[in-house]
N, C-alpha and C positions, 0 to 999 in steps of 0.2 A: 583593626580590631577583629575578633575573631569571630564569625556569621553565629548567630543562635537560631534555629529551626525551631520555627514552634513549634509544640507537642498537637497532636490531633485533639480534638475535640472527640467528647466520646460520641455524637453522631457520627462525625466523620469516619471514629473506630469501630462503628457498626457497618455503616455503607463500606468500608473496604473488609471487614469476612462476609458481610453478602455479595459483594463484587466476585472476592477470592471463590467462595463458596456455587455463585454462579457460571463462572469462569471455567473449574473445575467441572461443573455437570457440563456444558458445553462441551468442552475437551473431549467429554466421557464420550457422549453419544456421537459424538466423530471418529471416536476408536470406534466407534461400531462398523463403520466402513471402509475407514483408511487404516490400512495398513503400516504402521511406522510411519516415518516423518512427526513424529511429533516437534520438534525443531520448528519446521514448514507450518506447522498449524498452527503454534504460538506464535509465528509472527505474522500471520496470517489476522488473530486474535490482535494483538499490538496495534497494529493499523485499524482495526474497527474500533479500538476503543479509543485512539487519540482521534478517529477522524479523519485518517488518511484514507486515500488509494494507492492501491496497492497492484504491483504487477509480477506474476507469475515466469517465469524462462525456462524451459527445459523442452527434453526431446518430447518427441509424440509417445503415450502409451503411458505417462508418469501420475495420472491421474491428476493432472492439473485441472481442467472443469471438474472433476466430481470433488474434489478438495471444497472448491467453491460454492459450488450446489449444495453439499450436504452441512456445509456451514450455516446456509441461507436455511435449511428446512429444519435446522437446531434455532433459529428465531423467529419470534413471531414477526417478521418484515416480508412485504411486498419484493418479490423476484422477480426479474426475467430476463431473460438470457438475448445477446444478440451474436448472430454465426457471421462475421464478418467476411467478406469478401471482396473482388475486385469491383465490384458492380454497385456496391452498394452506396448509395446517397444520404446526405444529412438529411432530408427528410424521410427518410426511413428509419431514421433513429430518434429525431427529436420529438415528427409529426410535421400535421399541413393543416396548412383552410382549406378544408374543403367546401363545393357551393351544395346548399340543400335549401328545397321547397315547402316549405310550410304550406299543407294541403288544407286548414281551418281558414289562414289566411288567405294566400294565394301568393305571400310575397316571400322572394328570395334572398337571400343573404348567405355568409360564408360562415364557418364553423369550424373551430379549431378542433381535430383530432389530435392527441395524446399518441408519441411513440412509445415505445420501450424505455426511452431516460426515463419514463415517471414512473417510477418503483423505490424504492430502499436499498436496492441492493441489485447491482447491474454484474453482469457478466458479459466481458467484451471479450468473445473467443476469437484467437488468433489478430488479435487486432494492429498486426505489422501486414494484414491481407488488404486494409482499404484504402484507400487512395486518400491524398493530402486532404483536400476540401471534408473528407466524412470526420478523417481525427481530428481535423479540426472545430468539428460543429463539436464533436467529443469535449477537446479540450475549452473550452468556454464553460459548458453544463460539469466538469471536473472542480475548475478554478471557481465560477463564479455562481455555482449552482442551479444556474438556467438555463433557457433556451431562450432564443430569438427567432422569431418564426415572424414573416411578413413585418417587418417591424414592430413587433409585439415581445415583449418580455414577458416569460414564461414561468416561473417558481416551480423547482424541481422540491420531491417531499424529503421531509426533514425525520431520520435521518437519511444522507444519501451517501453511497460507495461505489464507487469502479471500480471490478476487482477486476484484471484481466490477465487474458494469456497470452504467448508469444512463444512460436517455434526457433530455435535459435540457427536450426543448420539447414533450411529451405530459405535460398533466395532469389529463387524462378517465382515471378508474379508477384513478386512480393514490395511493400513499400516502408522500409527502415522509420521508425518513429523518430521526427526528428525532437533533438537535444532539449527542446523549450519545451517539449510537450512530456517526454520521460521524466523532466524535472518538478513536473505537478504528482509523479506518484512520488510518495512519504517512501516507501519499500520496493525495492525490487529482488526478487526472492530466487534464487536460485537452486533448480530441483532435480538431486543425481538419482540415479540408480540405485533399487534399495539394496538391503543385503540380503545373504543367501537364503538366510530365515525367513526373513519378511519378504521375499521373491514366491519360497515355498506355499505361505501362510495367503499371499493375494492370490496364484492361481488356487489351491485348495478350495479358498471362499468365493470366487468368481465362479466358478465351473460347478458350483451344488446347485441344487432347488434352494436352498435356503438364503433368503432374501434379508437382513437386517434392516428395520424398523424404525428410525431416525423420530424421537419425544421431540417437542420446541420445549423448551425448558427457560428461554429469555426472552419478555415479551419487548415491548418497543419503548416499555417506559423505565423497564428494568435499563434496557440498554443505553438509555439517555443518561437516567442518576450515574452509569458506571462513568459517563465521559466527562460528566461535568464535576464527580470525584475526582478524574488522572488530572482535569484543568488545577484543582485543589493542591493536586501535591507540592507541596513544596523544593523548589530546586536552589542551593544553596549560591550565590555568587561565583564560589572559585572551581564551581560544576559549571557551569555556564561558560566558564573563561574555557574554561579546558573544551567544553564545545564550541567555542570559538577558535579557538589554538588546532586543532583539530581541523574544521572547516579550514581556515586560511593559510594549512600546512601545505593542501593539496593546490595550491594556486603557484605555479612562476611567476619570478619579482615582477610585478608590472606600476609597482605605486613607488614613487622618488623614493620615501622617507620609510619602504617597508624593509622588515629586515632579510636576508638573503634564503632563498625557498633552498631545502636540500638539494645535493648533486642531481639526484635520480630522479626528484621532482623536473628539472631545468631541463635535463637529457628526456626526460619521457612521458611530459605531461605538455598538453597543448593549454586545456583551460581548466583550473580545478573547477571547486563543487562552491555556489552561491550563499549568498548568507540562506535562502530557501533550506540548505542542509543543514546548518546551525538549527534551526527550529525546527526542523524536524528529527535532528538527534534527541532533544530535550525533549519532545512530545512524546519519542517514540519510549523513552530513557523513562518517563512520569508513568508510563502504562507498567511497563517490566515493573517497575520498584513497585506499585502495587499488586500487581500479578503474583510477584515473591513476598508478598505481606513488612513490605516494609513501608512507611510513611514518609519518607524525603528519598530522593534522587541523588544515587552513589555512582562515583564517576564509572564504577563496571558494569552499570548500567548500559552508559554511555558509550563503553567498548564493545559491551553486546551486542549495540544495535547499529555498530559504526559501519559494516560490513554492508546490508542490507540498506543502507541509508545510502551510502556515500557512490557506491558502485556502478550506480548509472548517474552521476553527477562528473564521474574525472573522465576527463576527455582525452585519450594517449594518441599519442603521434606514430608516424611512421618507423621509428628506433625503437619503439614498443612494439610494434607486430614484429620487427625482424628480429629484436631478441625471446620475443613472448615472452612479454612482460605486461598482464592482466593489468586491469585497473583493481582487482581483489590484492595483488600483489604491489601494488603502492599503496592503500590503505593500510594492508597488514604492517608494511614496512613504516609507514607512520605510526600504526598504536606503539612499534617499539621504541620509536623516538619519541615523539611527542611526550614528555614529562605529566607524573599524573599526579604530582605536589600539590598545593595548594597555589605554593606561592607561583 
């Protein structure tokens, strides 16, 4: 039988032009300092409003932290930044007990300090600079929203994001984020060189006295009603399948009764992308279709946001660096396979 998508409610038809409407001043007041990429900034937007983390790639000088930064000072949420590096410890990021004296009483006891994770809105710069044990205090406070400090469970505030960055072409001192840990960001964004316009227009605006002025324009409540609107949308069945068709295109046959993964999958993919990419194509896919004012989830949604979802989820082999063959380039090669029918 054929899916019927409910109609919004006209609440619902309200919270998505105040969403849209919101959305839009955001954007606005980010043009005020970024330069082009608007691309980069919508999906940047995508991830904070289903809820994901989200991770940055490109060369130095692309304005990857101020992307971030100036996003954070467009809402009313709690900031703060951590400058990653080789030295640095998970209790530098999470916090510690510390011991203190109570001088009324006389008696001592220990005290949990608060790191940096206790904000709204985290900035992990360069974070392929710290060693295994700090991503990993990272990766817990991502997945599970907390910390663990002395055996004590910790409640990071609500809402909470990682947005972070990662130099792609320094690998002196450096420590590769391993697979299970890339696979908790929703996005990973990829950020070239702008063009010749918007090259002229950043050094112009960087090199005057004049300063642009970043409003907050979304406070913390506005920014909840938007998330628990994208949870509302509605996503059809045979949009879901296709996000599933999708996810388990980029996997080689490893299950008896699966059907045969394409040639170029088999030749050049070591391990596709988990059902974790399935739900987050369809999270990322709910945010766009309201973004673009529409109220159900179209599968070009779906191919929009397949690039930036899927790209740190396929794992290529050795036949894939000797022909340079991207993981963006087995992606793309599946949106043109993979069937966008229904049935």
């Amino acid at each position: 039988m054929p899916t019927v998508i409910q109609p919004q409610s006209a609440d619902d038809a309200r919270a998505a032009a105040h969403l849209r409407a919101g959305c839009e001043r955001l954007l606005a007041e980010c043009g005020k300092v970024i330069v082009g990429q608007q691309e980069v900034m919508e999906q940047l937007l995508l991830a904070v409003l289903a809820r994901g983390h989200c991770l940055l790639v490109g060369v130095p000088g692309l304005a990857k932290t101020l992307m971030i930064r100036t996003l954070a000072d467009a809402m009313s949420l709690t900031f703060n930044r951590v400058q990653f590096t080789p030295d640095l410890m998970p209790t530098d990021i999470t916090g510690s007990d510390i011991l203190y004296d109570d001088k009324m009483s006389g008696q001592r006891g220990f005290r949990f300090v608060q790191g940096p994770l206790f904000a709204n809105i985290v900035l992990a710069d360069e974070i392929n600079r710290t060693p295994p044990k700090t991503q990993a205090a990272l990766l817990e406070a991502m997945q599970e929203r907390q910390v663990t400090v002395g055996g004590v469970r910790h409640r990071l505030p609500d809402p909470f994001f990682v947005l972070a960055t990662q130099n792609p072409i320094e690998q002196e001192g450096t420590y590769p984020l391993p697979e299970a840990q890339q696979d908790r960001f929703m996005l990973n964004i990829n950020i070239g060189y702008p063009g010749e316009e918007d090259e002229y227009r950043i050094i112009e605006s960087t090199t005057s006295p004049m300063k642009a002025q970043i409003d907050r324009v979304v406070s913390a409540a506005d920014l909840t009603a938007m998330q628990e609107l994208v949870l509302r949308v509605p996503a059809a069945p045979f949009v879901i399948r296709y996000a599933a068709r999708l996810t388990r295109a980029t996997r080689p046959k490893t299950e008896p009764n699966a059907p045969p993964a394409p040639d170029f999958v088999t030749k050049y993919v070591t391990y596709g992308a988990g059902p974790r990419a399935g739900q987050s194509l369809i999270l990322a896919a709910k945010a766009r279709a309201v973004l673009y004012g529409r109220a159900y989830v179209a599968i070009e949604d779906v191919r929009a946001v397949a690039l930036p979802v899927m790209r740190h989820r396929v794992m290529t082999n050795y036949h894939a660096e000797a022909d340079g063959v991207t993981p963006d380039d087995i992606v793309t090669r599946l949106l043109a396979l993979v069937p966008k029918d229904a049935e």
